[in-house]
Each structure stands twice: as C-alpha cells, then as structure tokens.
TIVO-2410 file (N, C-alpha, C; in nm, 3 decimals):
# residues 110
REC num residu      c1      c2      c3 atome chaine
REC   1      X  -0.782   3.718  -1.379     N      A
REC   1      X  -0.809   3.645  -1.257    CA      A
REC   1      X  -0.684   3.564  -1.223     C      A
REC   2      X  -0.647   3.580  -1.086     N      A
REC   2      X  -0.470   3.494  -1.049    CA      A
REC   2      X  -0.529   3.350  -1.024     C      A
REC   3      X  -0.625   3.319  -0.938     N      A
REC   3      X  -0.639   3.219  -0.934    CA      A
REC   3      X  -0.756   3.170  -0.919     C      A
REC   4      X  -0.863   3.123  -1.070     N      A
REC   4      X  -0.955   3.083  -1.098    CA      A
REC   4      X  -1.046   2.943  -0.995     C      A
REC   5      X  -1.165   2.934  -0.996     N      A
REC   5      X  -1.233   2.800  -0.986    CA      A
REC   5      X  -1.142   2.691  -1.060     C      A
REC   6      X  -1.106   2.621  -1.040     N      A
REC   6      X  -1.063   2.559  -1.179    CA      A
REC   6      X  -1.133   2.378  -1.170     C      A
REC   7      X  -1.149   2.355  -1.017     N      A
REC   7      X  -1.155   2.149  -0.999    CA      A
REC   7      X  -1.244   2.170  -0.856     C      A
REC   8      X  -1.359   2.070  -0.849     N      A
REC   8      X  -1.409   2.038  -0.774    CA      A
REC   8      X  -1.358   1.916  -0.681     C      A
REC   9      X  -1.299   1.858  -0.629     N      A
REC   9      X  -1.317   1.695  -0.567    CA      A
REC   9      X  -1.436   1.649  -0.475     C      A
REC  10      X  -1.518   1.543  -0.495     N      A
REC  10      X  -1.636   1.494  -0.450    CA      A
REC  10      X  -1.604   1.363  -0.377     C      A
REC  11      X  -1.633   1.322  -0.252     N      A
REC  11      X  -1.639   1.166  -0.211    CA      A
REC  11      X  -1.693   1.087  -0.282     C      A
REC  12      X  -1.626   0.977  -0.383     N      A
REC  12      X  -1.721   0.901  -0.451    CA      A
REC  12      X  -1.737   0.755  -0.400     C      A
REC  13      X  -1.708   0.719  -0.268     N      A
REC  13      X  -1.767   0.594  -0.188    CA      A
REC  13      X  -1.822   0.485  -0.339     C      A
REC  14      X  -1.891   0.446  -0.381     N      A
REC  14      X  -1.923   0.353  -0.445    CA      A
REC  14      X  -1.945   0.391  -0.580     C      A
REC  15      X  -1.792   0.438  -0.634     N      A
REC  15      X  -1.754   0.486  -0.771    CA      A
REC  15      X  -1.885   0.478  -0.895     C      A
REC  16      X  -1.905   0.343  -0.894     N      A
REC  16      X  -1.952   0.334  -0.994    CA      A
REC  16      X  -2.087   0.314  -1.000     C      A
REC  17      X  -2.152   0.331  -0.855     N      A
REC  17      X  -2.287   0.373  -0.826    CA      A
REC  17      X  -2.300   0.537  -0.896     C      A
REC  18      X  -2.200   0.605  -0.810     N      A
REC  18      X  -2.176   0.735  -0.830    CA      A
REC  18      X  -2.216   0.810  -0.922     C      A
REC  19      X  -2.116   0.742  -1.040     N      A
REC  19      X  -2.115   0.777  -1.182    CA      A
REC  19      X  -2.223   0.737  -1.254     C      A
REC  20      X  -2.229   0.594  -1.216     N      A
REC  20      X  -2.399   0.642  -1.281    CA      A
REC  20      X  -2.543   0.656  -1.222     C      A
REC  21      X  -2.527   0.728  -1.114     N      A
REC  21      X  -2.624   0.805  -1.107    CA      A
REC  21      X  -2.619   0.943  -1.171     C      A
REC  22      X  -2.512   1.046  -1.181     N      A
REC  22      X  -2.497   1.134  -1.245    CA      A
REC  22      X  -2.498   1.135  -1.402     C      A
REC  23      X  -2.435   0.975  -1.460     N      A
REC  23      X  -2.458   0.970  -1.580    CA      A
REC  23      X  -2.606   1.011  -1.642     C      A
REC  24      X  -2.735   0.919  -1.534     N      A
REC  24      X  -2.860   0.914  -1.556    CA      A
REC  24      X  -2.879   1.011  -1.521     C      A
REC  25      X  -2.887   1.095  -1.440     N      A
REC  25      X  -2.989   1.232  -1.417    CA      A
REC  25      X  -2.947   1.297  -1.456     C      A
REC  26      X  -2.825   1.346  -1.519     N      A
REC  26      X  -2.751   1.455  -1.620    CA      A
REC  26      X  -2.646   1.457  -1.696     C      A
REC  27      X  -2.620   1.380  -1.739     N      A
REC  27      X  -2.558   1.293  -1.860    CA      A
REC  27      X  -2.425   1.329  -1.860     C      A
REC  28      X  -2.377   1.368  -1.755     N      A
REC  28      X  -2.208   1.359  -1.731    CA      A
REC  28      X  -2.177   1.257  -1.771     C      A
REC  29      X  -2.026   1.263  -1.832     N      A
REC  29      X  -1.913   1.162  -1.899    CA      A
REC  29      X  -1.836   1.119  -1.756     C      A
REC  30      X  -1.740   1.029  -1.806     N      A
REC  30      X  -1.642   1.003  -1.688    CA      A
REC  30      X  -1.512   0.942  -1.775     C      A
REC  31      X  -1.437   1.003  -1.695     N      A
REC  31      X  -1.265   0.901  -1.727    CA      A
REC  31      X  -1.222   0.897  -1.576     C      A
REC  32      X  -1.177   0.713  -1.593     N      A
REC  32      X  -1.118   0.661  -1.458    CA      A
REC  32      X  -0.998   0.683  -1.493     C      A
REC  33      X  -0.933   0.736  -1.389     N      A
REC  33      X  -0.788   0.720  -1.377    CA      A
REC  33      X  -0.763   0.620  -1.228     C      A
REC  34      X  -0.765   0.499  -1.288     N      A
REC  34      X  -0.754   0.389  -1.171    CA      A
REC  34      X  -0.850   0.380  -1.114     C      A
REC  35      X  -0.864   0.266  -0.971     N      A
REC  35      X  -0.926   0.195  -0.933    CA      A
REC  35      X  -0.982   0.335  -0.813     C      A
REC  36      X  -0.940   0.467  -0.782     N      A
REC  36      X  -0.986   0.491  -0.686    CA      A
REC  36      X  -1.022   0.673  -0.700     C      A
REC  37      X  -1.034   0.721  -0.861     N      A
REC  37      X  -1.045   0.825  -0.875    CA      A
REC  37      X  -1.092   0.803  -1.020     C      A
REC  38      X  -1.227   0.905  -1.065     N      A
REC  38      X  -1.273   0.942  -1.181    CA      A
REC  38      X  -1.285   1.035  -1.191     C      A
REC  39      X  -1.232   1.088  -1.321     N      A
REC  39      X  -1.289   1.219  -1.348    CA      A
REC  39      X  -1.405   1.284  -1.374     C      A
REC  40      X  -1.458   1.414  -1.426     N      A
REC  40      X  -1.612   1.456  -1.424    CA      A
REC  40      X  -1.592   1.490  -1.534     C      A
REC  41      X  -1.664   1.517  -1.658     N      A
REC  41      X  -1.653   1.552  -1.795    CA      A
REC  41      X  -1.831   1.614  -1.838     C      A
REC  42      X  -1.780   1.680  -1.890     N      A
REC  42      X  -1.973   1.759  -1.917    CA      A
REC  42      X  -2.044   1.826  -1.805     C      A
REC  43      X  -2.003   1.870  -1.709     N      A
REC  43      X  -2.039   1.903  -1.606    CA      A
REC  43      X  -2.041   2.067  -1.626     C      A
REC  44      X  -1.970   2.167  -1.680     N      A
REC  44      X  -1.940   2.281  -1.677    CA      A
REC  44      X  -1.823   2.319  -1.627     C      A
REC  45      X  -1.755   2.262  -1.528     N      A
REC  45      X  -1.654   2.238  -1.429    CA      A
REC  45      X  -1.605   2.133  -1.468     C      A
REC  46      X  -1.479   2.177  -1.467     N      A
REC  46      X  -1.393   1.981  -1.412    CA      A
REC  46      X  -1.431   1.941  -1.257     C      A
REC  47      X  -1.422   1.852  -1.248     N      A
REC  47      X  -1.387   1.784  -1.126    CA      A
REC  47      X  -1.392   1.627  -1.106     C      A
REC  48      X  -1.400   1.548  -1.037     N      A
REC  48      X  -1.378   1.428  -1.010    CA      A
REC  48      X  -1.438   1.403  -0.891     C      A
REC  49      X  -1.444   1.219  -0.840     N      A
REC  49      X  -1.465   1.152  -0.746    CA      A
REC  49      X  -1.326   1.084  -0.710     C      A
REC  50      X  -1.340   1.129  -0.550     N      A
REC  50      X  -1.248   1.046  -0.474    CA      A
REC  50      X  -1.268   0.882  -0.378     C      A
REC  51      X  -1.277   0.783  -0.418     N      A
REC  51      X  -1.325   0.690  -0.359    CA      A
REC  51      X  -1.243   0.659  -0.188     C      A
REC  52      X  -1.174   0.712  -0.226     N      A
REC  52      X  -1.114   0.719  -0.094    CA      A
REC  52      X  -1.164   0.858   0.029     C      A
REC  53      X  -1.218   0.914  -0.022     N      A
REC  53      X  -1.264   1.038   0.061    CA      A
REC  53      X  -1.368   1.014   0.117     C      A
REC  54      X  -1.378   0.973   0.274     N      A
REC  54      X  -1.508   0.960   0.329    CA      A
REC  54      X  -1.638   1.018   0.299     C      A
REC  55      X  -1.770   0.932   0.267     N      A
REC  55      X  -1.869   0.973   0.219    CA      A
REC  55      X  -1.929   1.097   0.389     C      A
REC  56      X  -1.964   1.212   0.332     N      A
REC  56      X  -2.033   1.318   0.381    CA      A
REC  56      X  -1.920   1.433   0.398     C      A
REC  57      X  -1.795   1.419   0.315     N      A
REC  57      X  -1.683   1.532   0.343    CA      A
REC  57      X  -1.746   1.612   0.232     C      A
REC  58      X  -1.698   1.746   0.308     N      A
REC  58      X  -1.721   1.854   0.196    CA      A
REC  58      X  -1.696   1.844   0.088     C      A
REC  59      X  -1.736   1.913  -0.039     N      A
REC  59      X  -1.649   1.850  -0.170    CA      A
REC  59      X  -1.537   1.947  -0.153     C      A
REC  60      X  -1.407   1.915  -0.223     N      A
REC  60      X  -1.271   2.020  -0.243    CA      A
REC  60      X  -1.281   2.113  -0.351     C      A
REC  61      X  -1.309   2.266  -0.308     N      A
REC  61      X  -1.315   2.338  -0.410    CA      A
REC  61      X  -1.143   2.366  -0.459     C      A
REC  62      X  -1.098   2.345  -0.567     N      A
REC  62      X  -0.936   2.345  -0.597    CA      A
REC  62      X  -0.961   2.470  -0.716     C      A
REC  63      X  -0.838   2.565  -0.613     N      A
REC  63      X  -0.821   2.708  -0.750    CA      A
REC  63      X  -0.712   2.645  -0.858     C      A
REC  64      X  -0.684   2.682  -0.949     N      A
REC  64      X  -0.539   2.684  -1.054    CA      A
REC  64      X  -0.459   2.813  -1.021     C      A
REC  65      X  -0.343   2.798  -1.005     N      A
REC  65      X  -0.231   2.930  -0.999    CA      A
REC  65      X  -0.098   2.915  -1.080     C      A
REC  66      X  -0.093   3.033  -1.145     N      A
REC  66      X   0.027   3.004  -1.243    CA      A
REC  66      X   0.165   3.013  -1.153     C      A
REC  67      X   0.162   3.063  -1.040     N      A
REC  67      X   0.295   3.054  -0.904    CA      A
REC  67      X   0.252   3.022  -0.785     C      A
REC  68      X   0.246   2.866  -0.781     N      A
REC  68      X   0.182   2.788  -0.716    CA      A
REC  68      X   0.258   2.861  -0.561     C      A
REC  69      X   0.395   2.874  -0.558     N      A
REC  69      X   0.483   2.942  -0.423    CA      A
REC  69      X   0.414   3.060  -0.371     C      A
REC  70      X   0.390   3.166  -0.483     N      A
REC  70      X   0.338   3.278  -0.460    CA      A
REC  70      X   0.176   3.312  -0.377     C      A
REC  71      X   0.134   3.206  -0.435     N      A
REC  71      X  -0.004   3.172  -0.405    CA      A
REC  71      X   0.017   3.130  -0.231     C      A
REC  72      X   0.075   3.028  -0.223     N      A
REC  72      X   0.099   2.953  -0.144    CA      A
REC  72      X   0.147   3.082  -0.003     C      A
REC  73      X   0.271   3.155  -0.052     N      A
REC  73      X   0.272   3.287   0.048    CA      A
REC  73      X   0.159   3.331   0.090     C      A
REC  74      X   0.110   3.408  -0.001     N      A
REC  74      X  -0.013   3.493  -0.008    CA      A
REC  74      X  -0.135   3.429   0.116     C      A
REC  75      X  -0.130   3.312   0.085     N      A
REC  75      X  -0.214   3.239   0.168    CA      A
REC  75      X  -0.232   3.277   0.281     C      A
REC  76      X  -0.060   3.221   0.311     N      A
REC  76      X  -0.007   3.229   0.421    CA      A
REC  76      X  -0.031   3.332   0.517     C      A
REC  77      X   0.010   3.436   0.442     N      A
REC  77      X   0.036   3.635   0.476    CA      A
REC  77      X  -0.123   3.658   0.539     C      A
REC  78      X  -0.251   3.612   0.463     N      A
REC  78      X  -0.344   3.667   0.496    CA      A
REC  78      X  -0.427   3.551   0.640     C      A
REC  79      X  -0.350   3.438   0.645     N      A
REC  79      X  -0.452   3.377   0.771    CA      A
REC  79      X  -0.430   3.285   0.748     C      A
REC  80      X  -0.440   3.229   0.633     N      A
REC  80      X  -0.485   3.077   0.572    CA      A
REC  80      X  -0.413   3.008   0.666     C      A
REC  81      X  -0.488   2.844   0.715     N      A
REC  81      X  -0.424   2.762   0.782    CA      A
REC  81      X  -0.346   2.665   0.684     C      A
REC  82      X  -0.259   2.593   0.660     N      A
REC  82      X  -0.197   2.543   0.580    CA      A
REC  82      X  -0.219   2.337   0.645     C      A
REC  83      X  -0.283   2.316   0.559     N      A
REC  83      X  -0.328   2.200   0.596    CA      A
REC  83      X  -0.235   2.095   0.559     C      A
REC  84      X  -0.239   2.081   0.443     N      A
REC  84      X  -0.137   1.991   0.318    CA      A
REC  84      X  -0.017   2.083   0.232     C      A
REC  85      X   0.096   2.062   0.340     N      A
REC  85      X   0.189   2.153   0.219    CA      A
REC  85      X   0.180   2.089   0.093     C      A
REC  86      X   0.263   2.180   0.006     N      A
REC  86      X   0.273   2.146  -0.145    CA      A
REC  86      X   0.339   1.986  -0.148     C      A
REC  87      X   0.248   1.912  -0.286     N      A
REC  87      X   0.284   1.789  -0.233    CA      A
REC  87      X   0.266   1.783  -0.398     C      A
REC  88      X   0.364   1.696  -0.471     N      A
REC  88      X   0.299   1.602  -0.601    CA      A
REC  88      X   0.207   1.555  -0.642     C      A
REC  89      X   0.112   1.550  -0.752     N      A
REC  89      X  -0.005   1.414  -0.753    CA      A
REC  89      X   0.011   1.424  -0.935     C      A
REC  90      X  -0.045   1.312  -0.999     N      A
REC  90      X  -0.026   1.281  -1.132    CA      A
REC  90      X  -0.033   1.439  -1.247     C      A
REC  91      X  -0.119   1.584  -1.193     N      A
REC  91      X  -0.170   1.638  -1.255    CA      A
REC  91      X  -0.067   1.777  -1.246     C      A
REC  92      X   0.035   1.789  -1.175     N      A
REC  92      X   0.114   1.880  -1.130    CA      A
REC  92      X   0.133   1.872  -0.997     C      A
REC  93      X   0.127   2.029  -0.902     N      A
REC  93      X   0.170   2.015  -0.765    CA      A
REC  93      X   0.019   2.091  -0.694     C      A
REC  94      X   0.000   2.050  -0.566     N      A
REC  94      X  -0.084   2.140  -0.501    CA      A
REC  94      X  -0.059   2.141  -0.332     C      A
REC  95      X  -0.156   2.228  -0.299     N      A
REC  95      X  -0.149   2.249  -0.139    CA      A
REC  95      X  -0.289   2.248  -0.104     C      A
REC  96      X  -0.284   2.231   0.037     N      A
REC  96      X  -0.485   2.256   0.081    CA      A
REC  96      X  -0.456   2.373   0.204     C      A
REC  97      X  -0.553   2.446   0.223     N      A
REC  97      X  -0.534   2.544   0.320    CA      A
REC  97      X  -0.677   2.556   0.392     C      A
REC  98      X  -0.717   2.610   0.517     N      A
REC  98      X  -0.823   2.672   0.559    CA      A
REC  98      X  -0.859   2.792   0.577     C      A
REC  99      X  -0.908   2.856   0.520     N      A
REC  99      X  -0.964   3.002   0.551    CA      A
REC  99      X  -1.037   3.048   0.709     C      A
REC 100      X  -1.052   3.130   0.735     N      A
REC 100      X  -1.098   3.179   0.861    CA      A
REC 100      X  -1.247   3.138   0.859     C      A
REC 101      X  -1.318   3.098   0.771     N      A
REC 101      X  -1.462   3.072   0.804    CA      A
REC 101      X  -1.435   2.918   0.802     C      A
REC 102      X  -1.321   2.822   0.833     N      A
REC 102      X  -1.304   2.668   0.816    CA      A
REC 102      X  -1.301   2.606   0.686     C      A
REC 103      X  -1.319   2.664   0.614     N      A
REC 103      X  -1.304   2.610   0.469    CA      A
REC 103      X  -1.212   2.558   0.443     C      A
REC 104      X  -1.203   2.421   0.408     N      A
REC 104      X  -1.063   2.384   0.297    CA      A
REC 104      X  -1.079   2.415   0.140     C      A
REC 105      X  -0.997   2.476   0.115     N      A
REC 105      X  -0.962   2.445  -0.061    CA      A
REC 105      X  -0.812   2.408  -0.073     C      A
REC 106      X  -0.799   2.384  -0.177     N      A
REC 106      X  -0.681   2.322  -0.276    CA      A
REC 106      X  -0.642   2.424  -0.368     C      A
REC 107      X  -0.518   2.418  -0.391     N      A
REC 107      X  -0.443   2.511  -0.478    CA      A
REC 107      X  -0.301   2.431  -0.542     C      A
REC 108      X  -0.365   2.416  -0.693     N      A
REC 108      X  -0.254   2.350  -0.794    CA      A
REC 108      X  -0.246   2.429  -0.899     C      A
REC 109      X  -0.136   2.378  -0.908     N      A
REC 109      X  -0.036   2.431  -1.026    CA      A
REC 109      X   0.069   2.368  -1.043     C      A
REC 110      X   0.158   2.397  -1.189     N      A
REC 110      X   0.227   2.315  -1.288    CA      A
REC 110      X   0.392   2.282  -1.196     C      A
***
C-alpha cells in the first residue's frame, strides 16, 4: 500500500472536556503536545484533537507517504485541489488537498 490511513485530526474545542469524554466511554489514552493539540492513543488509529479547529469541521483524514513530492504530483495529475502546499509541523512535512467529491485529506511524510 503507497499511501496508507495512517492519522485522523478531530476539532477538540474544549480539550479537556473532549478527552474525557472519550476517556469515559472508551478508555482512550491521551498525550498533550501543548496547550492546543492532543494526541489519541488506544483508539486503533492514531489521531488527535485540534483545539484550534472549529467545532463541526470535518475530521482530517491524513494518509502517510514514503515520497511525500511524488504523492503530492500524483495528486496533482489526477484533479486533486491543492489546498495547503507542503508545509512543516513538529511530526515531519505534509500537504492538504481536495478530491472531486470536496473532501479534504492530508498527506505527510518524513
């Protein structure tokens, strides 16, 4: 598979309501990385809360690609709208794109 499920991102508006409500109804873990993002742990999936991401946004489905450029073409070649070029964040590099049915996803890599 080139480029797996790999990260969810979720609006988490009132972090630590958030977390523990998920703690209580299904015993997800969490690691904060700062005041405005947690991670998801025990879930099946990685993913995280964005406290900064307006509450009712879609969640960000994010693939992994081992040629984040290549990917990034490919995108390109077949439609994809290119939302967020490739940009830095603590975990490597990524991009966001839209597909023809409006979808955003995310695409990171190293």
């Amino acid at each position: 598979m080139n480029e797996p499920i790999d990260y969810v991102e979720l609006p988490g508006g009132d972090v630590e309501a958030t977390t523990g409500f998920y703690a209580a109804a299904f015993g997800w873990t969490f690691t904060a990385y700062g005041p405005d993002y947690t991670g998801i742990e025990g879930a099946g999936l990685d993913g995280g809360f964005d406290r900064n991401t307006p509450r009712g946004t879609p969640p960000l489905v994010i693939l992994r690609s081992a040629d984040l450029e290549a990917t990034l073409a490919r995108v390109e070649a077949a439609g994809g709208e290119i939302l967020a070029p490739t940009f830095s964040f603590p975990g490597g590099r990524r991009f966001h794109f839209r597909d023809p049915a409006g979808n955003v996803l995310g695409v990171w890599g190293d």
